[in-house]
N, C-alpha and C positions, 0 to 999 in steps of 0.2 A: 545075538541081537546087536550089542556094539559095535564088534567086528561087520556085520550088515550094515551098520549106518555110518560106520568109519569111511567103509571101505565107496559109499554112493558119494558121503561128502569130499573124498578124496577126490574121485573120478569127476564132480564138479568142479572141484577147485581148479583140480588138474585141466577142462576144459576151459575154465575162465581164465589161465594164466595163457594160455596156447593163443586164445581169441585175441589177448591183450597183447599179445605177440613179446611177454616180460621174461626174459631170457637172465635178469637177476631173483628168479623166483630162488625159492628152494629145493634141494633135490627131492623126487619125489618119495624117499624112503626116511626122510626127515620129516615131510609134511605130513606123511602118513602116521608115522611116529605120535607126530604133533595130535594129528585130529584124534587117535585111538586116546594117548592118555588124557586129554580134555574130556573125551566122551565119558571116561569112567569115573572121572571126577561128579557126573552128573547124577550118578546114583539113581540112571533111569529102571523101570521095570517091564516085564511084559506085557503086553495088553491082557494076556492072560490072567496073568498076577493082580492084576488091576482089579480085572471083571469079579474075580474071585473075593478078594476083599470088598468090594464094595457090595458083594451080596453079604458076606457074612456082617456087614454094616446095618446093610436093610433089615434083617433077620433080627439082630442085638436092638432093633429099633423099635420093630414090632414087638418084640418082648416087653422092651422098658415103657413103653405105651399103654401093654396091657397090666402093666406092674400099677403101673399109677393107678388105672380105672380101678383095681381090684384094692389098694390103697385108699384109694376114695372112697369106695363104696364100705369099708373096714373103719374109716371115719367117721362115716355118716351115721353108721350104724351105732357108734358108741355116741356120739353126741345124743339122738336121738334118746 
């Protein structure tokens, strides 16, 4: 995945310096250098990774919602 988004931001970069016609850019196995170790710095994840956790979210959520009602109703009962 980083190596994929390294490698699009390169190929922009690399088209924006070309357009700019900037012949003091950097060479491109430095920029690339450059964009790979910035991307891992980002600590991104997959969408995959993503999707997945945010179910097991909704799941832990539903639970702790039905925790309370049954907590509530465990209340009601002793006050009563």
């Amino acid at each position: 995945m980083i190596d994929q988004l390294a490698k699009q931001l390169f190929t922009d970069a690399q088209q924006r310096m070309q357009e700019l016609g900037n012949s003091d850019a950097l060479p491109a196995s430095q920029l690339k250098a450059l964009l790979e170790s910035g991307l891992r710095k980002l600590n991104l994840v997959t969408r995959e990774e993503f999707d997945a956790q945010q179910a097991v979210l909704l799941r832990t959520r539903e639970k702790i919602d039905k925790l309370e009602v049954q907590l509530q109703a465990l209340l009601d009962c002793k006050n009563d």
